[in-house]
PyMOL Python script that loads the backbone (N, CA, C, O; Angstrom):
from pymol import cmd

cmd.read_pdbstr("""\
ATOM      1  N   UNK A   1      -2.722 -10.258  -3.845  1.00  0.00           N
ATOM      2  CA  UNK A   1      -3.517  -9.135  -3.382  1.00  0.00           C
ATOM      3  C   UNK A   1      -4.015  -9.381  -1.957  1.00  0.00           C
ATOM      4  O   UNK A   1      -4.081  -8.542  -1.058  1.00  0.00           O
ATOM      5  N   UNK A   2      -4.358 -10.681  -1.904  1.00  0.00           N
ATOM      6  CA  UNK A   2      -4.960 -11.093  -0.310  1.00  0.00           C
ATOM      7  C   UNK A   2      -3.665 -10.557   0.293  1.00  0.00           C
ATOM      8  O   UNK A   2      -4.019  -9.406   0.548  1.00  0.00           O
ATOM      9  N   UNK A   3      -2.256 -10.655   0.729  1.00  0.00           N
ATOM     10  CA  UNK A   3      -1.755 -10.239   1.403  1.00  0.00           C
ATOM     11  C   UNK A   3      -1.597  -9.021   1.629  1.00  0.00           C
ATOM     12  O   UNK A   3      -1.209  -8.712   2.756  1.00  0.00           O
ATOM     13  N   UNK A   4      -1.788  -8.222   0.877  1.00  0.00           N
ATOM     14  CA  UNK A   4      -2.296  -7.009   0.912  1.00  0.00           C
ATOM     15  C   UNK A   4      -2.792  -6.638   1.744  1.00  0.00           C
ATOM     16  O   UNK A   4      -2.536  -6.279   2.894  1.00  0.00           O
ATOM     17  N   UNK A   5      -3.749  -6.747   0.981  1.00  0.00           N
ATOM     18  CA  UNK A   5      -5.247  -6.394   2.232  1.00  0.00           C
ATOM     19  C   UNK A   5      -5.246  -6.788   3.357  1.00  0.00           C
ATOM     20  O   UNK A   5      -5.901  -6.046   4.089  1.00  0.00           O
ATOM     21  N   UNK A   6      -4.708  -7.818   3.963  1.00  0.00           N
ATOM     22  CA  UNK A   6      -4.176  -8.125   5.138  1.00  0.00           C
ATOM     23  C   UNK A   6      -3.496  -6.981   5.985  1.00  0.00           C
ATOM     24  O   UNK A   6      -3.995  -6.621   7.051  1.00  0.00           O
ATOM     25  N   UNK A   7      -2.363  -6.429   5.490  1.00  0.00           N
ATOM     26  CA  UNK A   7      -1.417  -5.686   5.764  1.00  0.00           C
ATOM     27  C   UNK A   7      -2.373  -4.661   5.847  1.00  0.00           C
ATOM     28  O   UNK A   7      -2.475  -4.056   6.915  1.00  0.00           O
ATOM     29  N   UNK A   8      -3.037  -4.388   4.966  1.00  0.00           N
ATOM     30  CA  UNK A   8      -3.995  -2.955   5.288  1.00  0.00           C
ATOM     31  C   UNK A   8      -4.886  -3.021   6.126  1.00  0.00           C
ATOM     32  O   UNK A   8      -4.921  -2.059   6.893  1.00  0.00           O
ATOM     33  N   UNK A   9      -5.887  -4.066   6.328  1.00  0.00           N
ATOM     34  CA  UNK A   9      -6.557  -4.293   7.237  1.00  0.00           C
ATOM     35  C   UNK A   9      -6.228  -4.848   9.136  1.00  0.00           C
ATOM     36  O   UNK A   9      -6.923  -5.146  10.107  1.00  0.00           O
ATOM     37  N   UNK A  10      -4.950  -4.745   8.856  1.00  0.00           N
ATOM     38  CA  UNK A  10      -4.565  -4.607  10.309  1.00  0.00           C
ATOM     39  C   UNK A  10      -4.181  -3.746  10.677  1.00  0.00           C
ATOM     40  O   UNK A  10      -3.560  -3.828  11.736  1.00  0.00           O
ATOM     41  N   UNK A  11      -4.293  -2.726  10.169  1.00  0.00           N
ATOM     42  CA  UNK A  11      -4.141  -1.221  10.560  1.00  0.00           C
ATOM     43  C   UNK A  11      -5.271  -0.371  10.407  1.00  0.00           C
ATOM     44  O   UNK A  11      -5.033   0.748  10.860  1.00  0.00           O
ATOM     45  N   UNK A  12      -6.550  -0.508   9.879  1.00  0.00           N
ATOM     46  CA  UNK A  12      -7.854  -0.174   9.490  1.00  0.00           C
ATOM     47  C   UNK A  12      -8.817  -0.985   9.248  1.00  0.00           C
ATOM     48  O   UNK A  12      -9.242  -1.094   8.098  1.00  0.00           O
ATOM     49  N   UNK A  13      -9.265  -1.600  10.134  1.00  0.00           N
ATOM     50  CA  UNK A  13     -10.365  -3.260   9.779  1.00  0.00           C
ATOM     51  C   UNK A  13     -11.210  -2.472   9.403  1.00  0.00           C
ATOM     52  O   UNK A  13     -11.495  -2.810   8.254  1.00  0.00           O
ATOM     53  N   UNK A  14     -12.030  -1.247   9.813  1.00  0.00           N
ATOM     54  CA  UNK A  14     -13.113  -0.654   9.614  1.00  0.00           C
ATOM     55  C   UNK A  14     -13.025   0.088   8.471  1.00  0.00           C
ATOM     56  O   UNK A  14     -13.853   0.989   8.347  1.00  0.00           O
ATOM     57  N   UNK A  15     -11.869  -0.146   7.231  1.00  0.00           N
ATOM     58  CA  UNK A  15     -12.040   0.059   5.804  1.00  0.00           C
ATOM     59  C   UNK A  15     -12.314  -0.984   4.529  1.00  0.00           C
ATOM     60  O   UNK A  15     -11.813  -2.094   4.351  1.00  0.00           O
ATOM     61  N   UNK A  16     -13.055  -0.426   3.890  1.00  0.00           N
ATOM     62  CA  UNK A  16     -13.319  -1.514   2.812  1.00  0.00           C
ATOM     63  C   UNK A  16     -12.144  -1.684   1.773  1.00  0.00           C
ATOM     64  O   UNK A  16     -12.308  -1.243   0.635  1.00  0.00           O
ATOM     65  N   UNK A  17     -11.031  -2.272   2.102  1.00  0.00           N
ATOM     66  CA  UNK A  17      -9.754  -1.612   1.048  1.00  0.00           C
ATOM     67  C   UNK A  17     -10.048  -1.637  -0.265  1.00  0.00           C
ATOM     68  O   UNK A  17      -9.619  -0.857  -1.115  1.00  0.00           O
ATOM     69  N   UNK A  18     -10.951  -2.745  -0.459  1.00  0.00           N
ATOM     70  CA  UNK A  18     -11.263  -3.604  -1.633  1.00  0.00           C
ATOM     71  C   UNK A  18     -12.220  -2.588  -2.972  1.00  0.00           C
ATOM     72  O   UNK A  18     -12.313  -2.835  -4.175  1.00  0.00           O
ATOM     73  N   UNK A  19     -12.792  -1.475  -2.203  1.00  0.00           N
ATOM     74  CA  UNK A  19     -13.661  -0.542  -2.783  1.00  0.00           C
ATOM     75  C   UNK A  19     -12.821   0.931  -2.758  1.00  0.00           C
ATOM     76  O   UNK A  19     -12.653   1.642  -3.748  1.00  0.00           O
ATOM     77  N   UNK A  20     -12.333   1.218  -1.385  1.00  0.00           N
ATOM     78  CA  UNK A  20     -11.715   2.490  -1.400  1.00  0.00           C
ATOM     79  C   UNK A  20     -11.025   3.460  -2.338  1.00  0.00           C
ATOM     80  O   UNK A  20     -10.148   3.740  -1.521  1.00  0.00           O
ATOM     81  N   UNK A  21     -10.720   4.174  -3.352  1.00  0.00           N
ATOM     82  CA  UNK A  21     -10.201   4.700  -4.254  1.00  0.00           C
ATOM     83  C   UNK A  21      -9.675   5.932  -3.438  1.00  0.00           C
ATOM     84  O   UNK A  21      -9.251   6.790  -4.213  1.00  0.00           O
ATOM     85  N   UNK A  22      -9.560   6.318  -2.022  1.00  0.00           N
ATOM     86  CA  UNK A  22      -9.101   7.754  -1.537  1.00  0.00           C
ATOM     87  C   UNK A  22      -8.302   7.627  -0.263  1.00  0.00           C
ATOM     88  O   UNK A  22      -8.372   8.391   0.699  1.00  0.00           O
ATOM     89  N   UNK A  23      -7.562   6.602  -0.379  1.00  0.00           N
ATOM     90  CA  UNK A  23      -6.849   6.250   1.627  1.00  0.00           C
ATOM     91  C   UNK A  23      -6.035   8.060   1.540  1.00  0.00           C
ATOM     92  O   UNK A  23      -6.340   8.908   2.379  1.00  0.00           O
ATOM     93  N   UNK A  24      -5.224   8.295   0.624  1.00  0.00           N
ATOM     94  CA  UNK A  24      -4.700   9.495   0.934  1.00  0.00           C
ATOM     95  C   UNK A  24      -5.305  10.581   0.664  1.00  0.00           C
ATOM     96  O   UNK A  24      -5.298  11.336   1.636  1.00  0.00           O
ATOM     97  N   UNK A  25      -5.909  11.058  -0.373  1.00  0.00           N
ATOM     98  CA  UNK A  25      -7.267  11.957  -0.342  1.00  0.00           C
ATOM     99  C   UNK A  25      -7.858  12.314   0.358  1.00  0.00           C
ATOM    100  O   UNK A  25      -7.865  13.477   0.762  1.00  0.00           O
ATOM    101  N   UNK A  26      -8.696  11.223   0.802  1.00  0.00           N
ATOM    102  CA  UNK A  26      -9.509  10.809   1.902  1.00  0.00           C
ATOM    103  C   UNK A  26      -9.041  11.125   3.570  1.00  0.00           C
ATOM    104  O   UNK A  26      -9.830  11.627   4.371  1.00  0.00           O
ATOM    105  N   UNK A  27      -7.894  10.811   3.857  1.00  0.00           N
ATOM    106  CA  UNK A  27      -7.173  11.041   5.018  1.00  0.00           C
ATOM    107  C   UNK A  27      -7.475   9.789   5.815  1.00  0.00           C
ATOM    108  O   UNK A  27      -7.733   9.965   7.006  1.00  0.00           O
ATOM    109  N   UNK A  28      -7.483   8.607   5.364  1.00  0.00           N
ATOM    110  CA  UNK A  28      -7.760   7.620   6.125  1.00  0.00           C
ATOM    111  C   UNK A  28      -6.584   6.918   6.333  1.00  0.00           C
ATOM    112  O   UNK A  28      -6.512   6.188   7.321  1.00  0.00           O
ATOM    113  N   UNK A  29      -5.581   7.022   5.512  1.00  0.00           N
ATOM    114  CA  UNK A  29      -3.602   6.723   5.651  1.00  0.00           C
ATOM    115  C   UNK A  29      -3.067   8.062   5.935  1.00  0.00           C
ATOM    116  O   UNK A  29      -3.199   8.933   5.075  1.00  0.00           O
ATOM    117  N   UNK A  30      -2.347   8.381   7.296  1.00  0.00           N
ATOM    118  CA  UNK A  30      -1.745   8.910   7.845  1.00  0.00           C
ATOM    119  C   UNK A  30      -0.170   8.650   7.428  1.00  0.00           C
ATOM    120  O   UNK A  30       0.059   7.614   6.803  1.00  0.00           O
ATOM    121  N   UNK A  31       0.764   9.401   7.690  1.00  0.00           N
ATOM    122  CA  UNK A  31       2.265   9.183   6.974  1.00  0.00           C
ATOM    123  C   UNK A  31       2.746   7.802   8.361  1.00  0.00           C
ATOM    124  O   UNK A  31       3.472   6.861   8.038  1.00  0.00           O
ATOM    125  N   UNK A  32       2.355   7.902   9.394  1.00  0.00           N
ATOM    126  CA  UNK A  32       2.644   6.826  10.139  1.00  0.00           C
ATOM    127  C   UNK A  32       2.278   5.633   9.555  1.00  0.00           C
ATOM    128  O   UNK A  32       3.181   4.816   9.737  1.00  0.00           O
ATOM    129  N   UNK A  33       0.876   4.924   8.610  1.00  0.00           N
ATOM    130  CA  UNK A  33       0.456   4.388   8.598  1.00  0.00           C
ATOM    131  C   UNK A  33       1.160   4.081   7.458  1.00  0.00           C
ATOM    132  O   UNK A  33       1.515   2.907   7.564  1.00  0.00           O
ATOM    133  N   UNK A  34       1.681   4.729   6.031  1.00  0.00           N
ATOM    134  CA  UNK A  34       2.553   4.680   5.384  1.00  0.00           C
ATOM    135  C   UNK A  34       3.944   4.268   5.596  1.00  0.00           C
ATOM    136  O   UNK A  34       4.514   3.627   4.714  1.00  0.00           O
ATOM    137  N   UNK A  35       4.506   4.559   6.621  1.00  0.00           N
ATOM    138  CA  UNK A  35       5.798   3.999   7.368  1.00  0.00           C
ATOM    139  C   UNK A  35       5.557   2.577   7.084  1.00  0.00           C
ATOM    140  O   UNK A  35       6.218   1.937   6.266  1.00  0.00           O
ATOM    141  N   UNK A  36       4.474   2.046   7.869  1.00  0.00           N
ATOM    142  CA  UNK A  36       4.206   0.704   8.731  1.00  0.00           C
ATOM    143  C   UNK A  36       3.753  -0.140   7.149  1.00  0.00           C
ATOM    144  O   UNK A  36       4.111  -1.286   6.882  1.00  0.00           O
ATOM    145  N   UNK A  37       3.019   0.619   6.367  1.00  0.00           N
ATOM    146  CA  UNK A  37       2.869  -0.475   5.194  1.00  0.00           C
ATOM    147  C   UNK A  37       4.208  -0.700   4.134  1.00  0.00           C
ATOM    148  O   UNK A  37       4.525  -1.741   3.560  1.00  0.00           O
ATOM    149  N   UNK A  38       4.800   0.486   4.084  1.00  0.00           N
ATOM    150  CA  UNK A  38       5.946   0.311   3.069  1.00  0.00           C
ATOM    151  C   UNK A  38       6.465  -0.973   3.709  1.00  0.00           C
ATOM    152  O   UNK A  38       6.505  -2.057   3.128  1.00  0.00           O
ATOM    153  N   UNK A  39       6.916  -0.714   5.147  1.00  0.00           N
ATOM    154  CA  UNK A  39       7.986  -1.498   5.815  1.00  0.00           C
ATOM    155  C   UNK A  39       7.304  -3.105   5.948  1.00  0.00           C
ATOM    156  O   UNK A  39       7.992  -4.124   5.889  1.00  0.00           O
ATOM    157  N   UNK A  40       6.225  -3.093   6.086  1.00  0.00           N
ATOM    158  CA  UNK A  40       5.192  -4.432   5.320  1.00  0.00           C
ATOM    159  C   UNK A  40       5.560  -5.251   4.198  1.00  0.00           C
ATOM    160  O   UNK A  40       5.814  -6.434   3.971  1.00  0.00           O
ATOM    161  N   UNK A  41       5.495  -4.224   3.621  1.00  0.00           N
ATOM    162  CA  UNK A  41       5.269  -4.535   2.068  1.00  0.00           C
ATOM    163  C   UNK A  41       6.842  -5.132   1.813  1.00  0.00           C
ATOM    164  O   UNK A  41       7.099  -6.205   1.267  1.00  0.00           O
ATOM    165  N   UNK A  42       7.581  -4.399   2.216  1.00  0.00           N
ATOM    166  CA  UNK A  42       8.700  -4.485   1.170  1.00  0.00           C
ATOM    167  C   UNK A  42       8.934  -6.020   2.372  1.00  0.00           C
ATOM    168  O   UNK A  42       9.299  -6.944   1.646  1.00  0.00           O
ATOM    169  N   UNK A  43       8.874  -6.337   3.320  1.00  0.00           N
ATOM    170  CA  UNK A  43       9.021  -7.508   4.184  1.00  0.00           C
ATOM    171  C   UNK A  43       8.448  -9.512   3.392  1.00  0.00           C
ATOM    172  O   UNK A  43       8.874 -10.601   3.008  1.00  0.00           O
ATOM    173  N   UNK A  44       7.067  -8.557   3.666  1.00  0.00           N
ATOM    174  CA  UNK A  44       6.478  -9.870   2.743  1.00  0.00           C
ATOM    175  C   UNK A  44       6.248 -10.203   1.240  1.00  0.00           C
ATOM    176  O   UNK A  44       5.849 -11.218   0.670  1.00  0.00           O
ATOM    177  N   UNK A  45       6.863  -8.305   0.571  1.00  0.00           N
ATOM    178  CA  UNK A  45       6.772  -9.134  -0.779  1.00  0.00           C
ATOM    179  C   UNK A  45       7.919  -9.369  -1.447  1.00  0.00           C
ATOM    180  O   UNK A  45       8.010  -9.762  -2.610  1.00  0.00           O
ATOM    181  N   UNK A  46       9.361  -8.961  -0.206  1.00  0.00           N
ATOM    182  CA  UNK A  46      11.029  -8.840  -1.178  1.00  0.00           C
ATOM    183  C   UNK A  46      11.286  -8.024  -1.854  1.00  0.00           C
ATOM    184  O   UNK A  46      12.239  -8.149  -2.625  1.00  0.00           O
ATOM    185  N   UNK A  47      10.241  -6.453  -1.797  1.00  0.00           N
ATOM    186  CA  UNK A  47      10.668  -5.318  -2.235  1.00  0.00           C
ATOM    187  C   UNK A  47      11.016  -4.245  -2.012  1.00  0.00           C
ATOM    188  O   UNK A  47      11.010  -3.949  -0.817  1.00  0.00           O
ATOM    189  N   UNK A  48      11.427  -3.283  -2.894  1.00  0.00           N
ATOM    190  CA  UNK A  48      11.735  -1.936  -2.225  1.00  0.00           C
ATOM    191  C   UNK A  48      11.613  -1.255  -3.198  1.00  0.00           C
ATOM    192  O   UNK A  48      11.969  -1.377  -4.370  1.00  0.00           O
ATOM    193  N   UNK A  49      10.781  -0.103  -2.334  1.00  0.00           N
ATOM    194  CA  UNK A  49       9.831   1.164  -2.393  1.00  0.00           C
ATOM    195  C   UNK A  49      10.765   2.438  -2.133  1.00  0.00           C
ATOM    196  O   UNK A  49      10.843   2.955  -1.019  1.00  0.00           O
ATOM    197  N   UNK A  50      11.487   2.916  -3.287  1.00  0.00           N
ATOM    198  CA  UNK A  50      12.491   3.915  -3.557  1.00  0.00           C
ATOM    199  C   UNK A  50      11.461   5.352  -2.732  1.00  0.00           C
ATOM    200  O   UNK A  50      10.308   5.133  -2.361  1.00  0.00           O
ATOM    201  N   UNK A  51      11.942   6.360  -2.608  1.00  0.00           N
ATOM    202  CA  UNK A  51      11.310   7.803  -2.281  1.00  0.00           C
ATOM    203  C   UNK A  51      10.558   7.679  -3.555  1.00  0.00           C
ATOM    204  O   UNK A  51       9.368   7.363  -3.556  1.00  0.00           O
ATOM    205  N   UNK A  52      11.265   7.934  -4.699  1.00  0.00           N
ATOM    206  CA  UNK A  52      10.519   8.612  -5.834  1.00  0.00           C
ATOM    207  C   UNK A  52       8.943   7.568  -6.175  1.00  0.00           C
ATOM    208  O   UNK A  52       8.134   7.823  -7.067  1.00  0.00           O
ATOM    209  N   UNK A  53       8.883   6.807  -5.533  1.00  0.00           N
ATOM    210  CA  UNK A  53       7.610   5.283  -5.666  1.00  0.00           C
ATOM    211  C   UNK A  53       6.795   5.982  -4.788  1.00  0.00           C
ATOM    212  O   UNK A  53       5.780   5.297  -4.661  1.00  0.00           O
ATOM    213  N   UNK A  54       6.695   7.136  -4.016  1.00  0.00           N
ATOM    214  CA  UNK A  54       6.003   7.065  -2.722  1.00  0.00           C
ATOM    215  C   UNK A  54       4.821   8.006  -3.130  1.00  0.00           C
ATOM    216  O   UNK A  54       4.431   8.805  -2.279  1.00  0.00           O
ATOM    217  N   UNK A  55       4.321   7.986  -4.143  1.00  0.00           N
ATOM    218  CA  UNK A  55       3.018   9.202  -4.455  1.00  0.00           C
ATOM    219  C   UNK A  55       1.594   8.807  -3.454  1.00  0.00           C
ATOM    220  O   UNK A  55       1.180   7.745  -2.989  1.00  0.00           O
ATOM    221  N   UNK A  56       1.161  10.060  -3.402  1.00  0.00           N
ATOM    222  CA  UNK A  56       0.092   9.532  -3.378  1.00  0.00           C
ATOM    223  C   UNK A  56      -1.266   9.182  -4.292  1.00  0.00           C
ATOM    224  O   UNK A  56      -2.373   9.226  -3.756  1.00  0.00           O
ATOM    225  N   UNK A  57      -1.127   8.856  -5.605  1.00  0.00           N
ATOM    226  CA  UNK A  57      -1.395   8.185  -6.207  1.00  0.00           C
ATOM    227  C   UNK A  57      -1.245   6.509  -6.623  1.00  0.00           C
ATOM    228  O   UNK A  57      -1.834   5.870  -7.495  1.00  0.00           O
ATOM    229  N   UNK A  58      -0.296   6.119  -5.708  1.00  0.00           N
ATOM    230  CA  UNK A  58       0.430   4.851  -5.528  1.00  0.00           C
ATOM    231  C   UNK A  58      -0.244   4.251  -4.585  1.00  0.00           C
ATOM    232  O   UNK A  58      -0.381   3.029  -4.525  1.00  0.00           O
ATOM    233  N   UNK A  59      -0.849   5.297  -3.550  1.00  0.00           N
ATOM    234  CA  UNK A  59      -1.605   4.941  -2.338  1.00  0.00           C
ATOM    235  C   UNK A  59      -2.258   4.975  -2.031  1.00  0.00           C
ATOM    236  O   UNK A  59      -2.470   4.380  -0.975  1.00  0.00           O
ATOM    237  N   UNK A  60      -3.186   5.685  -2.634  1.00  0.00           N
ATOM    238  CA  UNK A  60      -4.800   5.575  -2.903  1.00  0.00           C
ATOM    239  C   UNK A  60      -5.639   4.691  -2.846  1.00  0.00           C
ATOM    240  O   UNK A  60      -6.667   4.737  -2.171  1.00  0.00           O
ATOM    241  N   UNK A  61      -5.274   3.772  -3.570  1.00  0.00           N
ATOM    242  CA  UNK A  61      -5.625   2.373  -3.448  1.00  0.00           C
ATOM    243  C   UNK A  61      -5.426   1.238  -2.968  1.00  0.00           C
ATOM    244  O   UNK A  61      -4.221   1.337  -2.736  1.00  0.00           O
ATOM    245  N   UNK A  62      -5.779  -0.032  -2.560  1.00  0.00           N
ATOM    246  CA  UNK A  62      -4.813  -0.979  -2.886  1.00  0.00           C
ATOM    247  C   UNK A  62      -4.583  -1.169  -4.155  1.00  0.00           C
ATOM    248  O   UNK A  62      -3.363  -1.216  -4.307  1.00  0.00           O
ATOM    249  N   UNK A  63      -5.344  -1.354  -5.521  1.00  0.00           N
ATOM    250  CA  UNK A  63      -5.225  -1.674  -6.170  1.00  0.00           C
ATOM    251  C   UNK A  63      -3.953  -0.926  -6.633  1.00  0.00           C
ATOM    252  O   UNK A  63      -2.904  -1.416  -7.050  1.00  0.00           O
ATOM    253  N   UNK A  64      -4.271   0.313  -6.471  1.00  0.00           N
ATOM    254  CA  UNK A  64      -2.999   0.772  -7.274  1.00  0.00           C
ATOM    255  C   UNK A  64      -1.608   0.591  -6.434  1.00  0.00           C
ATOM    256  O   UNK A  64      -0.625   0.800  -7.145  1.00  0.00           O
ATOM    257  N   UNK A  65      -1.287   0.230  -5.008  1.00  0.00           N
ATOM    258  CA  UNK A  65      -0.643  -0.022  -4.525  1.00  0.00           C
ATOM    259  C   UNK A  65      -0.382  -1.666  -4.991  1.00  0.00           C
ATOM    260  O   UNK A  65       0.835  -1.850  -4.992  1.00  0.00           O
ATOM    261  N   UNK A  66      -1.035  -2.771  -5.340  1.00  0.00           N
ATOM    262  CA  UNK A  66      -0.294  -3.533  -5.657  1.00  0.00           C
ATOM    263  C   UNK A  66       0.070  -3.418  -7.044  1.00  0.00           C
ATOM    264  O   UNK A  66       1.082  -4.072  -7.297  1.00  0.00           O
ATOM    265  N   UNK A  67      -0.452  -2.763  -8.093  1.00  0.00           N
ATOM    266  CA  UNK A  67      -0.067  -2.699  -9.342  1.00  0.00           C
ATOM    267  C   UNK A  67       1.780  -2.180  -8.943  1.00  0.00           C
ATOM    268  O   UNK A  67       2.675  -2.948  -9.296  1.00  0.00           O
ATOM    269  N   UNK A  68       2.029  -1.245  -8.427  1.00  0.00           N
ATOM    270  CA  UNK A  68       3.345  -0.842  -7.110  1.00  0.00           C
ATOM    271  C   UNK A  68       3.979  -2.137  -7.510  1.00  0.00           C
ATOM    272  O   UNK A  68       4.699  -2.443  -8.460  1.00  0.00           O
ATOM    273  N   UNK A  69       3.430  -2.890  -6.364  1.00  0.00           N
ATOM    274  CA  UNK A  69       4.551  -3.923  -6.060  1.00  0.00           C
ATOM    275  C   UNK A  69       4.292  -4.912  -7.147  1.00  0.00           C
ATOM    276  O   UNK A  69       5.356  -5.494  -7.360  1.00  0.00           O
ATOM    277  N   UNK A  70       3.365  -5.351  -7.916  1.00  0.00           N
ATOM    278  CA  UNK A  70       3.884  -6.063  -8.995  1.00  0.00           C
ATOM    279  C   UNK A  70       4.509  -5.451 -10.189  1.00  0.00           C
ATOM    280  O   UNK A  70       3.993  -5.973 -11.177  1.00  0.00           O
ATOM    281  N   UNK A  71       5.259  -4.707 -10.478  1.00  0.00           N
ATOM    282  CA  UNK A  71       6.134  -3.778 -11.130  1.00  0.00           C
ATOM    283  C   UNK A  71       7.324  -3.768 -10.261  1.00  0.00           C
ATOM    284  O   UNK A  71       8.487  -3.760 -10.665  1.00  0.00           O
ATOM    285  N   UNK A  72       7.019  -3.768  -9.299  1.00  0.00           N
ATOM    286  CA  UNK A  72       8.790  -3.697  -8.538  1.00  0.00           C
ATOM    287  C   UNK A  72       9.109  -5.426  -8.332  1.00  0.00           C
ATOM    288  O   UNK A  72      10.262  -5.837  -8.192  1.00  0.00           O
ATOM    289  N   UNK A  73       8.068  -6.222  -8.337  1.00  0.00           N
ATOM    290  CA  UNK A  73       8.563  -7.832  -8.507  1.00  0.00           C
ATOM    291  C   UNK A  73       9.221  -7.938  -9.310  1.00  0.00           C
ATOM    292  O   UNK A  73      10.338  -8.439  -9.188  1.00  0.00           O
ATOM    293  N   UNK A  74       8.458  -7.242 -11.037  1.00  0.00           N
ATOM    294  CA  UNK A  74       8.872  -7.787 -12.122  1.00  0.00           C
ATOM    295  C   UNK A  74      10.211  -7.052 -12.462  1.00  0.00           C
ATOM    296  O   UNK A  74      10.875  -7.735 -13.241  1.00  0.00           O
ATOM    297  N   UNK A  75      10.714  -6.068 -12.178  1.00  0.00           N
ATOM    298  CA  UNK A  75      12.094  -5.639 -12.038  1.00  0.00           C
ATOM    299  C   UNK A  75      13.115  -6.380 -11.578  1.00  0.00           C
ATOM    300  O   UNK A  75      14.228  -5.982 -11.921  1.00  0.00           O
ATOM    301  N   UNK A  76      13.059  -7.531 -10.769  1.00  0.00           N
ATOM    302  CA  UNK A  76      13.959  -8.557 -10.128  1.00  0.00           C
ATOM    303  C   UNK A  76      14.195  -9.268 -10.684  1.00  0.00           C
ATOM    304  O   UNK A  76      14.927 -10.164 -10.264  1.00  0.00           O
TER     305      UNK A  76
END
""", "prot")
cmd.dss("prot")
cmd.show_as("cartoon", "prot")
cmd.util.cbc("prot")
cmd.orient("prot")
């Protein structure tokens, strides 16, 4: 999860990722900012984030964004 939040917090230091429940709701993840984390994500965690993975319910969170990628780990 720490790497995570990493990845998120270098694109938004001035969010609490750790509390947030609304990055897309909210409007605080932009589709640019989505680009830059998928392409993150799938870098440092060896995964990939199909179209149909891309809700924004997936992204709302971190939490629910790593629940994401530990489901696409455990597929490997």
């Amino acid at each position: 999860m720490e790497a995570l939040l990493e990845i998120l917090r270098s694109l938004h230091p001035e969010v609490d990722f750790e509390t947030c429940g609304r990055l897309i709701d909210g409007r605080i993840l932009d589709s640019f900012d989505l680009v830059s984390i998928i392409a993150e994500v799938e870098d440092r965690f060896g995964v990939v984030i199909t179209a149909e993975k891309i809700t924004p319910e997936r992204f709302n969170s971190a939490q629910a964004l790593y629940a994401l990628i530990r489901e696409l780990e455990d597929k490997d």
